[in-house]
GUPASE-948105 format. One record per residue: residue in one letter; chain; x negated, y negated, z of N, C-alpha, C, O in turn. Coordinates in pm, whole numbers, plus 32768, in hexadecimal, padded with zeros to 4 digits. Layout:
VOBA  res  chain  n.xx  n.yy  n.zz  ca.xx  ca.yy  ca.zz  c.xx  c.yy  c.zz  o.xx  o.yy  o.zz
VOBA    a      A     X     Y     Z      X      Y      Z     X     Y     Z     X     Y     Z
...
END
This chain:
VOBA  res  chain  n.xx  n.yy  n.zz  ca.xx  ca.yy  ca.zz  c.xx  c.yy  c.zz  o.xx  o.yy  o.zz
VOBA    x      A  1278  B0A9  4691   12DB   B059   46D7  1295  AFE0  4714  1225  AFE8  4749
VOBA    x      A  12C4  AF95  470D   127F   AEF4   4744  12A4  AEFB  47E4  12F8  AF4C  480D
VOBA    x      A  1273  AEB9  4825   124A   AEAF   48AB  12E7  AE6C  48DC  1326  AEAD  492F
VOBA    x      A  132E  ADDA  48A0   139A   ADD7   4896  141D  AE10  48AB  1477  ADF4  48FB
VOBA    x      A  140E  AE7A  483A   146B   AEFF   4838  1479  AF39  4898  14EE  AF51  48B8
VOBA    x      A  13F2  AF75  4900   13DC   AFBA   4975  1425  AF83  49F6  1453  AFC6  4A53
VOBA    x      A  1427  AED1  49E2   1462   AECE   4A65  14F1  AE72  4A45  1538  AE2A  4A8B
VOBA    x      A  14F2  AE9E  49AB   159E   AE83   498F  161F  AEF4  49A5  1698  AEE8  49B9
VOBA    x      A  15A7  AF89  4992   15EC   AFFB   4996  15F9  B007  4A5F  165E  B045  4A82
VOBA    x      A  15CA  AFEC  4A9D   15B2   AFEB   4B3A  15F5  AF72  4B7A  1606  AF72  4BF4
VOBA    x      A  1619  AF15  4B37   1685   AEAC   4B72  1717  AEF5  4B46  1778  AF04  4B90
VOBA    x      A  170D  AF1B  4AC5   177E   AF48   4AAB  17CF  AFF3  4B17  182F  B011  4B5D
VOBA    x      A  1782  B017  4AF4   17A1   B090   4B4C  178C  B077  4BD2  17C6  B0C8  4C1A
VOBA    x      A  1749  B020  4C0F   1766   AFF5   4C88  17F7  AFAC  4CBB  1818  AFBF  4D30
VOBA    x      A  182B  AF7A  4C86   18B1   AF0B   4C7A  192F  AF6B  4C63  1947  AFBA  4C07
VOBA    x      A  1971  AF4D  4CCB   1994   AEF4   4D11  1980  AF3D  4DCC  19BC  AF1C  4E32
VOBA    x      A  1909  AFB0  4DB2   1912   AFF4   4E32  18CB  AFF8  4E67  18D1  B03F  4ECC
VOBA    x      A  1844  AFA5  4E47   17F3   AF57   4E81  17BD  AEC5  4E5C  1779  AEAC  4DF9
VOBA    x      A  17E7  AE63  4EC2   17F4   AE17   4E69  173B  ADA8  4E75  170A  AD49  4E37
VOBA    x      A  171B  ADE7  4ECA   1672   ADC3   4F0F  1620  ADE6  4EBD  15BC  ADA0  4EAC
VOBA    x      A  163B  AE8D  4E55   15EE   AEA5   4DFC  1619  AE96  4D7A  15CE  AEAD  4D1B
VOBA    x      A  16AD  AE67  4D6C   16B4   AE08   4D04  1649  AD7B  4CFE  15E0  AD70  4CBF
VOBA    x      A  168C  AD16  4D56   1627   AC8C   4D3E  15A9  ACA2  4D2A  155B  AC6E  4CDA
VOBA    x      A  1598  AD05  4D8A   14DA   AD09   4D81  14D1  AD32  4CC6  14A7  ACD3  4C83
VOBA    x      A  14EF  ADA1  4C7F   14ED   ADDD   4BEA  14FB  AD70  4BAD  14A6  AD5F  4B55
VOBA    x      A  1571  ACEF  4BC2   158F   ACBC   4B7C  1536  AC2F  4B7D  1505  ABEA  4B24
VOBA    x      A  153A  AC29  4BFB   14AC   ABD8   4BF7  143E  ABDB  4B83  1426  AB94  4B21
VOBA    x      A  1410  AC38  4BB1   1388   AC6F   4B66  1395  AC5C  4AAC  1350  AC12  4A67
VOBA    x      A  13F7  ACAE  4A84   143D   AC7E   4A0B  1461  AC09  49E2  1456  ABEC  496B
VOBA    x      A  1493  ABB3  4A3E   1468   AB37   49EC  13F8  AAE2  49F9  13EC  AA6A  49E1
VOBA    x      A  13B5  AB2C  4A1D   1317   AAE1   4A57  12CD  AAD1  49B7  1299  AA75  4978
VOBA    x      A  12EE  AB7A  499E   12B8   AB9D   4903  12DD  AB3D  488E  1299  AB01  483A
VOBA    x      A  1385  AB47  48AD   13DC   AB17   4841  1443  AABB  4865  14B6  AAE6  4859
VOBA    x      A  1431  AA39  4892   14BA   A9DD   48A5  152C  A9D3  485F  1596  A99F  4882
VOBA    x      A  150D  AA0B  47F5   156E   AA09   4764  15BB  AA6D  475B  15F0  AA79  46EC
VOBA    x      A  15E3  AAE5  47D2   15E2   AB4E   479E  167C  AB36  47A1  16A0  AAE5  47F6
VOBA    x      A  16DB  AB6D  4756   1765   AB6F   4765  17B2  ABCB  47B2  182C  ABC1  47AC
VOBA    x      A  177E  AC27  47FE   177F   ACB5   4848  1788  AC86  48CD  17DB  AC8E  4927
VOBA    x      A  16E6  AC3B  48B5   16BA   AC0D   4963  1758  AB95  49A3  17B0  AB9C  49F9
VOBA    x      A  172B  AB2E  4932   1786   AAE3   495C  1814  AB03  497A  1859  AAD1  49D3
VOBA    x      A  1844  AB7E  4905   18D3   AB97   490A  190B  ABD9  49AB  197A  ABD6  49E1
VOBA    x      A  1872  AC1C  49DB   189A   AC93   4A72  1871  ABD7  4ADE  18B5  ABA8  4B39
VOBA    x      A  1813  ABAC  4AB0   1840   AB38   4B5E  18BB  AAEA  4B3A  18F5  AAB2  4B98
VOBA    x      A  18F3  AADD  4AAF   195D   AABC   4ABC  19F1  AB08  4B2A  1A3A  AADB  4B82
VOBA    x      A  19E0  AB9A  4ADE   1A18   ABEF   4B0F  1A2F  ABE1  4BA9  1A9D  ABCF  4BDD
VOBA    x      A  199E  ABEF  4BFA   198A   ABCF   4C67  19C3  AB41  4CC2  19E3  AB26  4D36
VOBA    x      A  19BD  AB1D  4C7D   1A10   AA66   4CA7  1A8E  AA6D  4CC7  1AB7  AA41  4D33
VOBA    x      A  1AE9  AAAF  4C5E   1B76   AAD5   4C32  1BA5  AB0E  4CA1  1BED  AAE3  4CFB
VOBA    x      A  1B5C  ABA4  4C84   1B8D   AC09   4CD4  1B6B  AC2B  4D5A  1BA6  AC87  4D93
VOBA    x      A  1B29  ABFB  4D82   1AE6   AC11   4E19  1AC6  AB91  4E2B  1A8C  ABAA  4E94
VOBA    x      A  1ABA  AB22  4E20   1ABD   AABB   4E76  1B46  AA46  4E62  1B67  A9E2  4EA1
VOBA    x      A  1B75  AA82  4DFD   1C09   AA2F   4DCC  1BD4  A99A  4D9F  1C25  A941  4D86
VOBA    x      A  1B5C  A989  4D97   1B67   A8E3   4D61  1B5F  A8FB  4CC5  1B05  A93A  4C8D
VOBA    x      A  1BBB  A8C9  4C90   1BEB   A8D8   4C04  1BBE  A863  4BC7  1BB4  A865  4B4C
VOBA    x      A  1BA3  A80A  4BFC   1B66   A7A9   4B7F  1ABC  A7BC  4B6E  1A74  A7A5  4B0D
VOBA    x      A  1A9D  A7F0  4BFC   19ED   A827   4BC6  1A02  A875  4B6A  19CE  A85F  4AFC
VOBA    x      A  1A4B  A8DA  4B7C   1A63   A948   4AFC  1A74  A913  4AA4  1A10  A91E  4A5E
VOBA    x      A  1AD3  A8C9  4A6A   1AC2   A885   49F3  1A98  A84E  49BB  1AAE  A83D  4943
VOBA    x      A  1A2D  A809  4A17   198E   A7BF   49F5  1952  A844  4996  1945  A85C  491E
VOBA    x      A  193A  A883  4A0B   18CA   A939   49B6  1911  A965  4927  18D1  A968  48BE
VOBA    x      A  1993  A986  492F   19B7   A99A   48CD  19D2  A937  485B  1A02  A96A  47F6
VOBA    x      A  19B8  A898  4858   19D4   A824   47D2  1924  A853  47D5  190B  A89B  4775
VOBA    x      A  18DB  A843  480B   1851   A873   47F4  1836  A8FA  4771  1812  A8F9  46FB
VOBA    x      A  1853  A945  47B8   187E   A9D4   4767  18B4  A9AB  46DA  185A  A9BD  4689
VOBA    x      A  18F2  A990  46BA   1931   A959   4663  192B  A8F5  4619  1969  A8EE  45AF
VOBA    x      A  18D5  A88E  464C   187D   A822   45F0  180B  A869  45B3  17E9  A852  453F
VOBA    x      A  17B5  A8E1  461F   1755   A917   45B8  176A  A96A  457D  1702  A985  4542
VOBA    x      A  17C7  A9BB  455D   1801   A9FF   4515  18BB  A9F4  4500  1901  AA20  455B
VOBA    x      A  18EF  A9C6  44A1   197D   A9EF   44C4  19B0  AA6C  4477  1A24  AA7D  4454
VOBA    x      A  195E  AAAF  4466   198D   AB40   4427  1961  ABA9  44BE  1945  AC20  44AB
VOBA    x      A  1960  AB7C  452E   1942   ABC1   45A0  19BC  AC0A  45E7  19FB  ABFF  4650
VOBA    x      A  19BD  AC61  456D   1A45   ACA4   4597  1A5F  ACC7  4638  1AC8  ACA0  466B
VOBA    x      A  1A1B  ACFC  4672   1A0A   AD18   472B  1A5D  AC8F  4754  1AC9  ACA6  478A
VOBA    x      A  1A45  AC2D  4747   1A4F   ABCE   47B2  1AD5  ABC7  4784  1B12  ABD5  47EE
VOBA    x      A  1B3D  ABB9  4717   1BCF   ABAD   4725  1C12  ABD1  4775  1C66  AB7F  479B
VOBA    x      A  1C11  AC45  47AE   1C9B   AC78   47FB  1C82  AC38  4861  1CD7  ABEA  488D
VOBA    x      A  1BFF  AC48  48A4   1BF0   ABE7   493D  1C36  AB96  4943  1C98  AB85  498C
VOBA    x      A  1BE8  AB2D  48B4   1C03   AAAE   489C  1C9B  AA80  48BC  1CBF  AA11  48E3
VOBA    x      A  1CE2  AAE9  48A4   1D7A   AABD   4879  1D97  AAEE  490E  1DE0  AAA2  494E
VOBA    x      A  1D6E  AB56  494A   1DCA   AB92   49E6  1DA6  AAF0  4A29  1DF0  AA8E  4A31
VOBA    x      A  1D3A  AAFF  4A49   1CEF   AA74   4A8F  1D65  A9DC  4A70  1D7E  A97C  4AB9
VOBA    x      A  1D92  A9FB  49F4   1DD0   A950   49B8  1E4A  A983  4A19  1E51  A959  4A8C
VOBA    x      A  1EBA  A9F1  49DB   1F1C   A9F5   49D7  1F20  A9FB  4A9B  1F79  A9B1  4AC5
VOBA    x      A  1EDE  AA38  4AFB   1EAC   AA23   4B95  1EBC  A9A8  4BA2  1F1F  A98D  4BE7
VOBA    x      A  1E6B  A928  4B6D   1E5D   A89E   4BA2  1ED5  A861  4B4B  1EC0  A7E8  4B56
VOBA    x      A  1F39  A86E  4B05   1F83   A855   4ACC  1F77  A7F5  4A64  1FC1  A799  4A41
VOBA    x      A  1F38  A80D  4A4E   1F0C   A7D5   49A8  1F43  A7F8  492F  1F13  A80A  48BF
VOBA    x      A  1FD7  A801  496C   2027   A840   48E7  1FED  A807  484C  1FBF  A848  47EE
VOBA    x      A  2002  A783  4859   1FF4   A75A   47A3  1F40  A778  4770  1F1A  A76F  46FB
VOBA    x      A  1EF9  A795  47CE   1E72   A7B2   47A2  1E52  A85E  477C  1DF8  A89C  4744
VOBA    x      A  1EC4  A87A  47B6   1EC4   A924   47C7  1EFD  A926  4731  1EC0  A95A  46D3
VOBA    x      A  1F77  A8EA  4727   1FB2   A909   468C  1F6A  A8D5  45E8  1F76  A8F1  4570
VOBA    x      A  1F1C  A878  4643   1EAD   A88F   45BB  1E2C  A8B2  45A2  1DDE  A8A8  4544
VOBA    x      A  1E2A  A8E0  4614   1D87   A931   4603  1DD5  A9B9  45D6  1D93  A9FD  4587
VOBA    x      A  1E5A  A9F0  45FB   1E6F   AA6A   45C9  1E7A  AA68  4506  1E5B  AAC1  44B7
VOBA    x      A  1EAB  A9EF  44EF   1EF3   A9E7   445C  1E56  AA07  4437  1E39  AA66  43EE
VOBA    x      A  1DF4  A9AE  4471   1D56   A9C1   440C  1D29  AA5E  4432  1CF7  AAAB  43E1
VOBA    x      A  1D3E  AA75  449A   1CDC   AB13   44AF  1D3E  AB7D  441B  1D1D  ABDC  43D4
VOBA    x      A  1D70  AB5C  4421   1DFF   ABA2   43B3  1DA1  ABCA  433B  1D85  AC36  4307
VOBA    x      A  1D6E  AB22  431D   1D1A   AB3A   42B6  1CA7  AB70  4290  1C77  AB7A  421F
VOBA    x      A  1C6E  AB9E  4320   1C05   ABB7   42EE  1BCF  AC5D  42DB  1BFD  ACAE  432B
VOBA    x      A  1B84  AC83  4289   1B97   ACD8   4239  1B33  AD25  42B2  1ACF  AD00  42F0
VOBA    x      A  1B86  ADA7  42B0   1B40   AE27   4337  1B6D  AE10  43A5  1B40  AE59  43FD
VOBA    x      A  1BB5  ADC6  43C4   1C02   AD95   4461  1C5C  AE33  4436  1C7C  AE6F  43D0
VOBA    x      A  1C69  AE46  44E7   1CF1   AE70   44F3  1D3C  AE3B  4505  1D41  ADE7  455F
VOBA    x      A  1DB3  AE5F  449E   1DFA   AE1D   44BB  1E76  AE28  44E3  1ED1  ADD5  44DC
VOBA    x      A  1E76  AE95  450E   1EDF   AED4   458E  1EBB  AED3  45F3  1F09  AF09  4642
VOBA    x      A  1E2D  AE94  4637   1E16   AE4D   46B5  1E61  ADDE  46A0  1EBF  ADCE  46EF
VOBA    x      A  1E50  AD91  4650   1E62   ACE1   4605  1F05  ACF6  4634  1F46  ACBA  468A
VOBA    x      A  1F31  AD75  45C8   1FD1   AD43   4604  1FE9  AD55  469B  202D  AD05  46DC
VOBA    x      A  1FC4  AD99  46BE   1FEE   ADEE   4737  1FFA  AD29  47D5  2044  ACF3  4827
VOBA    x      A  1F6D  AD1F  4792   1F58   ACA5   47F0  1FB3  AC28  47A4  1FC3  ABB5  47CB
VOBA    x      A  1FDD  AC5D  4740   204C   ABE4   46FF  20F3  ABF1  475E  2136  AB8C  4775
VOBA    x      A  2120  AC85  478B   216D   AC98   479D  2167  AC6D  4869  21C1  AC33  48A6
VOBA    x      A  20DB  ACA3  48AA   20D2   AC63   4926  20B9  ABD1  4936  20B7  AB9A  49A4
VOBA    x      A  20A6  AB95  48C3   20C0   AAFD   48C5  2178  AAD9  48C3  21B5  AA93  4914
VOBA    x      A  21B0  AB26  4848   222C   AAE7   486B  228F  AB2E  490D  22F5  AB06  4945
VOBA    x      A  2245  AB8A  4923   2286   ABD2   49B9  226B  AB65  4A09  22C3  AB63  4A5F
VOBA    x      A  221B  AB03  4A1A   21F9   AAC5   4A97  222C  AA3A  4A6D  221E  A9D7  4AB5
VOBA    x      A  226B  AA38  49F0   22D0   A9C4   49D0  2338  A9B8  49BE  237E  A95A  4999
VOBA    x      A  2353  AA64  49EC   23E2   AA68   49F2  242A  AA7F  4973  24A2  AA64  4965
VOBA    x      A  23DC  AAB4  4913   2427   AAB9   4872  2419  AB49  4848  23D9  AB73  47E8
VOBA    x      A  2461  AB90  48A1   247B   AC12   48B3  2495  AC61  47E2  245B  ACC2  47B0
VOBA    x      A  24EF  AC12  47AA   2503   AC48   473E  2490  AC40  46F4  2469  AC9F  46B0
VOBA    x      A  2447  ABBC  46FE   23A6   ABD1   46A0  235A  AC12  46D9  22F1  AC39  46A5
VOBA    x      A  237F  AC2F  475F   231A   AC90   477E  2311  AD10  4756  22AD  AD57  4752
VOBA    x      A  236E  AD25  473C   23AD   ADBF   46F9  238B  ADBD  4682  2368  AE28  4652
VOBA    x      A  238B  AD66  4643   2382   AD52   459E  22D0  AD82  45A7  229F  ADE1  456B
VOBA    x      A  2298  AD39  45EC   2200   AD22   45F9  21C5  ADC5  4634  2156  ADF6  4620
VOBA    x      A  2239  ADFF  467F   2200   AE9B   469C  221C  AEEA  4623  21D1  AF35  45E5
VOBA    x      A  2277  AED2  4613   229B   AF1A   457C  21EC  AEF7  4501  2195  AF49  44E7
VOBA    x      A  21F5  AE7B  44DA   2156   AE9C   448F  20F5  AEB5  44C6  208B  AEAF  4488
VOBA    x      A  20F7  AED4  453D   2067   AF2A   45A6  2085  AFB2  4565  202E  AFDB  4518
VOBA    x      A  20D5  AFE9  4572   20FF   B047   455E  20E3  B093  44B5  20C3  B103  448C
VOBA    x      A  2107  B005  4474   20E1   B05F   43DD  2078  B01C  43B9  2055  B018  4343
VOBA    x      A  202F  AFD6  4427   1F7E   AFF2   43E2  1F2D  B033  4434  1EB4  B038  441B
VOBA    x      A  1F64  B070  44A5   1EF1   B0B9   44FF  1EB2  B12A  44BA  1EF9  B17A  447C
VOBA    x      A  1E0F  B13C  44C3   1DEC   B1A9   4485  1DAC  B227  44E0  1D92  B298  44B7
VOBA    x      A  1D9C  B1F4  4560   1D84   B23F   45DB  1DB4  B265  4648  1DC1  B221  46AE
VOBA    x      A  1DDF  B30C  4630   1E3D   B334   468C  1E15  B2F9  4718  1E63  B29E  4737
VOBA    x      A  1DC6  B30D  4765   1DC1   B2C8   47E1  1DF6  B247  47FD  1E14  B228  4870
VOBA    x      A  1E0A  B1D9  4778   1E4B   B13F   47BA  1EBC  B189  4760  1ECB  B166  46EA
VOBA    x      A  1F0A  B1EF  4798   1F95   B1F3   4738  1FC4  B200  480F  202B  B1BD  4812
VOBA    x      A  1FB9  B215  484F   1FD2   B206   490B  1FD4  B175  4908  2038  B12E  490D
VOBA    x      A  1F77  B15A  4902   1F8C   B0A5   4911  2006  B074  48C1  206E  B053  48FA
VOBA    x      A  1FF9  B070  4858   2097   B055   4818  2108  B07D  4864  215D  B025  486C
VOBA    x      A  211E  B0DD  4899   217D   B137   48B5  219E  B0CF  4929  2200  B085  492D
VOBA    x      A  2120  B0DE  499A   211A   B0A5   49FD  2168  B017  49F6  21DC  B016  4A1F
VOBA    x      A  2137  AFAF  49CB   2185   AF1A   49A5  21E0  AF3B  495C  2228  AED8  4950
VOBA    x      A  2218  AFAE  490D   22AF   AF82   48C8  2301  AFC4  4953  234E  AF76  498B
VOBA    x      A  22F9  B02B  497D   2341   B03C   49FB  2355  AFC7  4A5F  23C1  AFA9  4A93
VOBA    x      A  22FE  AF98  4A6F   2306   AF0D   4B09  2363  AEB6  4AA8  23D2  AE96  4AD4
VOBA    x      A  2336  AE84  4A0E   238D   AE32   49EA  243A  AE36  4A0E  2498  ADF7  4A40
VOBA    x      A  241B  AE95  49DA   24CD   AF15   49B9  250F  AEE2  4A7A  2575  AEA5  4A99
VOBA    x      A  24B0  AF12  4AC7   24D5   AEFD   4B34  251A  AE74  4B68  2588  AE59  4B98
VOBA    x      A  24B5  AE32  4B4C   24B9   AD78   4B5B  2522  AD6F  4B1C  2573  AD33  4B63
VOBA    x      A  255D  AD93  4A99   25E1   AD68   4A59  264A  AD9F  4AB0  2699  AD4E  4ADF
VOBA    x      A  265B  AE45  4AD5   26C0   AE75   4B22  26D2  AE0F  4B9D  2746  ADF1  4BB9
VOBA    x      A  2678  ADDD  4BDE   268D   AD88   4C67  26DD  AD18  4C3C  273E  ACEA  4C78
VOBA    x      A  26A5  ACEC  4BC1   26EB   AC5E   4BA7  275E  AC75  4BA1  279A  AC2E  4BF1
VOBA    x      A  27A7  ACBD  4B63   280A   ACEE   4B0B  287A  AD21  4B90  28ED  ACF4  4B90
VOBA    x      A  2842  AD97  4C18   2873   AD77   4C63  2871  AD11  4CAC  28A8  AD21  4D19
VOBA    x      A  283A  AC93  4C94   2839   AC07   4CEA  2896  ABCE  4CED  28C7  AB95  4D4F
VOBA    x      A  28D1  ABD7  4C51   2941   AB8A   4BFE  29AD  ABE1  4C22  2A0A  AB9C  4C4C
VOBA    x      A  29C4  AC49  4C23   2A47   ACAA   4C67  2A53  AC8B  4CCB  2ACA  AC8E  4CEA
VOBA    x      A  2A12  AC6C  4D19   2A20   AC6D   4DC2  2A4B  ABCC  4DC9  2AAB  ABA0  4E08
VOBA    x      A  2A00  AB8F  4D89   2A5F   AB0C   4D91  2ACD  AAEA  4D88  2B17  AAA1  4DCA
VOBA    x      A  2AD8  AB40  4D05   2B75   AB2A   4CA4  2C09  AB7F  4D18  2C7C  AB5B  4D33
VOBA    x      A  2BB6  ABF7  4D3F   2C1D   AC46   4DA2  2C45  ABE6  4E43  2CAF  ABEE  4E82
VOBA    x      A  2BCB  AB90  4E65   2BF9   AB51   4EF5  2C2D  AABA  4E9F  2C10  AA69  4EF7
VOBA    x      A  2C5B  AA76  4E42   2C71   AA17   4DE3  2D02  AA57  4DE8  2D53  AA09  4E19
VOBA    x      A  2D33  AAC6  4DC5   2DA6   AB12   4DAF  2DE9  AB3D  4E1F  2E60  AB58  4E13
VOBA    x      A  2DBD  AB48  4E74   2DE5   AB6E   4EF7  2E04  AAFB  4F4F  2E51  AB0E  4FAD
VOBA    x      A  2DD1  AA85  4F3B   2E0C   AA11   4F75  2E62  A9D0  4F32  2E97  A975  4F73
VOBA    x      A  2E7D  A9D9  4EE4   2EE4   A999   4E6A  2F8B  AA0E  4ED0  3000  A9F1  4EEC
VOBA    x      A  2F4A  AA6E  4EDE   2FD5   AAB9   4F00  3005  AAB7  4F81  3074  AADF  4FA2
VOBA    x      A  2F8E  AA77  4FEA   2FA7   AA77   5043  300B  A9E7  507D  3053  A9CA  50DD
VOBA    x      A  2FE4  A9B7  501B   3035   A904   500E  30C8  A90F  4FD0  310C  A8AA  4FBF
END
């Protein structure tokens, strides 16, 4: 095992519950390897998710991805991180390319296709988009995660749906009161 590995496996399993002996691991790892697509993909991670600045993250991760773009790891970030800072039209085509590329999951790919259109409000593609999570997932454990976002979707539609009743009923109720 390369020296690398040692404190890629120790950032990783450190993260996200320590995050002191993350930097320090990850440090060290890219001391070895600046190039690494791992290293870069977790301080991306780190940017995103615990410090919320989303365009450093997306610095780490176009990095990631210039030196490798078959770096399967860094997509899903890539895309939570876009679809967070609202980068809708960058989100919808980094998803069309991850599509392509061969060993992606790609029932993560949809899954984050379908929480892109939830946060745009396109409840029916979002459904469409859980639906092919669904018939390409190959690991029971992200078959909860699916579950998880088609329920909230489902939800988000019932609210709307009573939004529009409740309108239409006090809309109807003043019409009769006149």
């Amino acid at each position: 095992m390369k020296t690398i590995d040692k404190y890629l496996f120790q950032a990783l399993d450190s993260y996200p519950y320590s995050l002191e002996e993350t930097i320090e691991s990850l440090d060290f790892a890219f001391s070895y390897d600046a190039k690494n697509t791992m290293v870069l993909c977790l301080y991306g991670r780190i940017q995103a998710e615990q410090l919320w600045n989303y365009e450093e993250a997306k610095h780490y991760f176009q990095e990631a991805l210039a030196i490798n773009i078959n770096a399967l790891e860094v997509y899903p970030h890539y895309l939570q991180t876009l679809i967070l800072n609202e980068d809708y039209k960058e989100a919808h085509k980094l998803i069309d390319f991850a599509l392509t590329i061969k060993g992606i999951n790609k029932s993560e790919i949809y899954l984050k296709k379908a929480i892109l259109y939830e946060a745009q409000h396109e409840f029916k593609n979002a459904l469409a988009a859980i639906k092919n999570a669904k018939l390409h997932f190959l690991q029971f454990g992200f078959d909860s995660d699916i579950t998880d976002v088609d329920k909230r979707i489902k939800g988000k539609i019932d609210l709307v749906e009573n939004k529009k009743k409740s309108k239409k009923l006090k809309k109807d109720s003043k019409k009769k009161s006149k």
